[in-house]
TINU-795178 format. One record per residue (C-alpha): residue number from 1; residue in one letter; chain; x, z, y. Coordinates in nm, 2 decimals, always signed. Example, Ala and Ser with C-alpha at 12.3 -4.5 7.8 and 13.67 -1.06 7.14 Angstrom:
! residues 2
+-----+----+----+--------+--------+--------+
:   i : aa : ch :     c1 :     c3 :     c2 :
+-----+----+----+--------+--------+--------+
:   1 :  a :  A :  +1.23 :  +0.78 :  -0.45 :
:   2 :  s :  A :  +1.37 :  +0.71 :  -0.11 :
+-----+----+----+--------+--------+--------+
***
This chain:
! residues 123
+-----+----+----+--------+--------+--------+
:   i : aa : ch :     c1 :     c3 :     c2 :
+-----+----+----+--------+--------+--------+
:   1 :  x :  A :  -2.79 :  -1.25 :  +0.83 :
:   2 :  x :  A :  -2.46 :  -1.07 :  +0.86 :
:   3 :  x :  A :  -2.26 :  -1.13 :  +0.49 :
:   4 :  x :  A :  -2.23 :  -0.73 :  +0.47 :
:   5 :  x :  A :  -2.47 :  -0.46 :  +0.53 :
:   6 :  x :  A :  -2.38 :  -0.21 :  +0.78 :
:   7 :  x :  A :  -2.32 :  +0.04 :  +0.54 :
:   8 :  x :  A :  -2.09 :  -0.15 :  +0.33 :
:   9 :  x :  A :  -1.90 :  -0.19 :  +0.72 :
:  10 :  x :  A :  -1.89 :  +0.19 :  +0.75 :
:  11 :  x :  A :  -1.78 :  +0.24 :  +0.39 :
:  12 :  x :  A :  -1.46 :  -0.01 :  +0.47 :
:  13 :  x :  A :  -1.38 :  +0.13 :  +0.81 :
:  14 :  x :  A :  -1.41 :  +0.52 :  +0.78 :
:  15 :  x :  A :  -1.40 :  +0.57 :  +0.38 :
:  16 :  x :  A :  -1.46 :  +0.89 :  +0.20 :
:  17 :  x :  A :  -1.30 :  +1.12 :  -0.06 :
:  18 :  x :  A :  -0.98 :  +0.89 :  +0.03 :
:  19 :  x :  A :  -0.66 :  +1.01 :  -0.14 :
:  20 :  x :  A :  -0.52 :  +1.23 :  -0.45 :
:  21 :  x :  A :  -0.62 :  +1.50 :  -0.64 :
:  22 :  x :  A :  -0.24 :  +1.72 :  -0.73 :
:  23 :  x :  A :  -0.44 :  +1.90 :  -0.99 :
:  24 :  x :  A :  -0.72 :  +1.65 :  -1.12 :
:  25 :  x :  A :  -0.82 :  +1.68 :  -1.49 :
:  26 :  x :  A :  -0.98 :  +1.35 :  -1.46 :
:  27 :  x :  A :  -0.78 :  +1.01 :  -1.38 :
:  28 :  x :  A :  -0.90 :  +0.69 :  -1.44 :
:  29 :  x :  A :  -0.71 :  +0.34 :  -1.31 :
:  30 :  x :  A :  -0.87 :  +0.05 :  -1.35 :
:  31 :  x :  A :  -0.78 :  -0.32 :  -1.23 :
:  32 :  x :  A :  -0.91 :  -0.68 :  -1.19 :
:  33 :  x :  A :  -0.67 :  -0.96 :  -1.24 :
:  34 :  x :  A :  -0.85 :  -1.27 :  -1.10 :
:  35 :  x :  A :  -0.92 :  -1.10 :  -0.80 :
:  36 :  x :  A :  -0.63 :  -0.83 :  -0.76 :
:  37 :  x :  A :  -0.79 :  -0.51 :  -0.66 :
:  38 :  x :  A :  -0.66 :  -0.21 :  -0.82 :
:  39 :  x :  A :  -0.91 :  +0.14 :  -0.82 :
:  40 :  x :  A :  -0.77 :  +0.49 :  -0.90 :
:  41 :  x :  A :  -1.03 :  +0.76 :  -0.92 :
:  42 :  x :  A :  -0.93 :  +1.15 :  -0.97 :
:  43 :  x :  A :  -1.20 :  +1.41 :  -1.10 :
:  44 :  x :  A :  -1.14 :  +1.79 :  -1.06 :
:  45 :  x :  A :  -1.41 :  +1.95 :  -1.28 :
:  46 :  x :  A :  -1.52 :  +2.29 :  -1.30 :
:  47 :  x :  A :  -1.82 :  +2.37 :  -1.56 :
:  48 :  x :  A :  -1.90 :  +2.06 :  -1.55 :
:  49 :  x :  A :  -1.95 :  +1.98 :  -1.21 :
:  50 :  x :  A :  -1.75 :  +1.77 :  -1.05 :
:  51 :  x :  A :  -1.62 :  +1.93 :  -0.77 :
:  52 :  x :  A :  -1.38 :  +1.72 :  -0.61 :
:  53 :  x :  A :  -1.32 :  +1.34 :  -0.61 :
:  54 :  x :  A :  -1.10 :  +1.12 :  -0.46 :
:  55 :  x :  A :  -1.02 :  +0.76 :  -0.52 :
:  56 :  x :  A :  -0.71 :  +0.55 :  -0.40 :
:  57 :  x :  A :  -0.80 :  +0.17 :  -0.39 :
:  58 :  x :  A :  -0.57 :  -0.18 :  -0.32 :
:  59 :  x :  A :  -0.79 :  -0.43 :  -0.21 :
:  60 :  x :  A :  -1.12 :  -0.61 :  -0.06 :
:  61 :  x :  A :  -1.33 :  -0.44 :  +0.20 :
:  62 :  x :  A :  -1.60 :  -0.43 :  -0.10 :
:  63 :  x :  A :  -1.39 :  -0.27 :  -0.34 :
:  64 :  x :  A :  -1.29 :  +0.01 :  -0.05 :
:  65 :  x :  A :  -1.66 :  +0.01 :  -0.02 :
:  66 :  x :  A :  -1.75 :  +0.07 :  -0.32 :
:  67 :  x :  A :  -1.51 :  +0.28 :  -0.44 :
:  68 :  x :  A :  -1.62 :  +0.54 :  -0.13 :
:  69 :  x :  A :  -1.97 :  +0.48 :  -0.24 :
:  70 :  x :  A :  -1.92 :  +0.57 :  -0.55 :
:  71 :  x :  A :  -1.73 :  +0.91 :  -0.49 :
:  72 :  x :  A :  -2.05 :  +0.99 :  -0.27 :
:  73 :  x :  A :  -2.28 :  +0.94 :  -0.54 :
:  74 :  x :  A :  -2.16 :  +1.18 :  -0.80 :
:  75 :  x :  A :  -1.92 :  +1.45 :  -0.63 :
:  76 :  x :  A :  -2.10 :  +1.76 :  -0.66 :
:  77 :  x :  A :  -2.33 :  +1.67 :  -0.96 :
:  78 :  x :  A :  -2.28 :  +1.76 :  -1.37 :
:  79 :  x :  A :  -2.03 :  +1.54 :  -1.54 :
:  80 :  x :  A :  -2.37 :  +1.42 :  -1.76 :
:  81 :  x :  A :  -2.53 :  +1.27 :  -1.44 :
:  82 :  x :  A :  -2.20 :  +1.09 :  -1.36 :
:  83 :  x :  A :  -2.14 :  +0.95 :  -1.66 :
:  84 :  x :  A :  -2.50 :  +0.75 :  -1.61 :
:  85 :  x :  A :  -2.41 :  +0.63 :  -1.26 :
:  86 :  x :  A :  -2.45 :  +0.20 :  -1.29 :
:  87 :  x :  A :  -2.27 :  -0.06 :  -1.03 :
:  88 :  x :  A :  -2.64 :  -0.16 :  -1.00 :
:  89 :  x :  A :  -2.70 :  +0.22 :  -0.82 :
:  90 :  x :  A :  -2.33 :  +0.16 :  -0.58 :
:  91 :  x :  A :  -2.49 :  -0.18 :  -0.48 :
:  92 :  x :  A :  -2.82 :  +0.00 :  -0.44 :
:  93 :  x :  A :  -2.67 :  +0.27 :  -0.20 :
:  94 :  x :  A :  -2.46 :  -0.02 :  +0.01 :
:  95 :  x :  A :  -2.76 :  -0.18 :  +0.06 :
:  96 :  x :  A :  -2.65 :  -0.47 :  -0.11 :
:  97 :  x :  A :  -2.31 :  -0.71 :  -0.18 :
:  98 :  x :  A :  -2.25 :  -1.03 :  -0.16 :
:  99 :  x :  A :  -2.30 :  -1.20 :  -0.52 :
: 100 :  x :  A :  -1.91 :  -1.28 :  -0.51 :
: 101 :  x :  A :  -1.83 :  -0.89 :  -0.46 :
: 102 :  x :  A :  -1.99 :  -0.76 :  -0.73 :
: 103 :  x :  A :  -1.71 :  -0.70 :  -0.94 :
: 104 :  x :  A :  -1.60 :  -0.43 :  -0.67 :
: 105 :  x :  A :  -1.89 :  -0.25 :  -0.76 :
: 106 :  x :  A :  -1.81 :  -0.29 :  -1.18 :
: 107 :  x :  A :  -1.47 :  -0.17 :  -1.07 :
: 108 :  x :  A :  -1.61 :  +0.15 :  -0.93 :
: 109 :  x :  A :  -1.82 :  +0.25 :  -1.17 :
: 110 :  x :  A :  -1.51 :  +0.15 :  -1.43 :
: 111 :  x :  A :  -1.28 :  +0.37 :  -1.25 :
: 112 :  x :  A :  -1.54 :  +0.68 :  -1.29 :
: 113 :  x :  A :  -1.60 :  +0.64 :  -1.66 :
: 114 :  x :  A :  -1.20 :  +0.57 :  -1.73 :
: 115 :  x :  A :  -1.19 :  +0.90 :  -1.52 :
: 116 :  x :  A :  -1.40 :  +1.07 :  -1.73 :
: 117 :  x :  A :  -1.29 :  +0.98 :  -2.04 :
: 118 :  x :  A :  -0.94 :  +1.14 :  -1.96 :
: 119 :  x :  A :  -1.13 :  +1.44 :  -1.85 :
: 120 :  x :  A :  -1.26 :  +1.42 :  -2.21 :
: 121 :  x :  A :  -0.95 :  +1.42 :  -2.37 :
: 122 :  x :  A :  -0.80 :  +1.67 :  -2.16 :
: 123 :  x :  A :  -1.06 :  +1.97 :  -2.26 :
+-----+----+----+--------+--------+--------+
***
């Protein structure tokens, strides 16, 4: 059995929502010291939605991975449904990570709630 799912393969090599947001009104950076990687998420919100999202991330093929995932899974929905996204769901939509990685997923989900707490203080 390969150690990644295909998925989590086509997360690493052709990511989405990759990059920055000029006018976000939602940042969140969050890091991992024992392992290094470094996750920057940036929400553009309009009535709630979120609209936009783009993430920059320094590290593993599983935190890219997840950090793409992630963007997928609430970009276009209401700020409520974001806010209840788990690591358990990223893991879920990457069709599983090794036990080792799943920090990368934590880190996402991390990211999205730092995110949206700035959003919060922003309004």
């Amino acid at each position: 059995m390969a150690l990644y799912s295909e998925k989590v393969m086509d997360h690493f090599r052709n990511p989405r929502n990759v990059g920055v947001i000029e006018d976000a009104n939602g940042i969140g950076e969050v890091g991992n010291a024992k392992c290094g990687d470094i996750m920057k998420m940036y929400l553009k919100i309009e009535d709630e939605i979120i609209t936009d999202v783009k993430f920059e991330t320094f590290g593993c093929g599983s935190a890219i991975a997840s950090s793409s995932m992630a963007t997928e899974l609430i970009k276009g929905k209401p700020v409520s449904e974001a806010r209840q996204l788990t690591n358990q769901a990223v893991v879920e939509a990457l069709d599983g990570l090794p036990a080792h990685k799943l920090h990368c997923s934590v880190l996402a989900q991390e990211a999205i709630e730092a995110a949206l707490e700035d959003y919060e203080k922003r309004k």
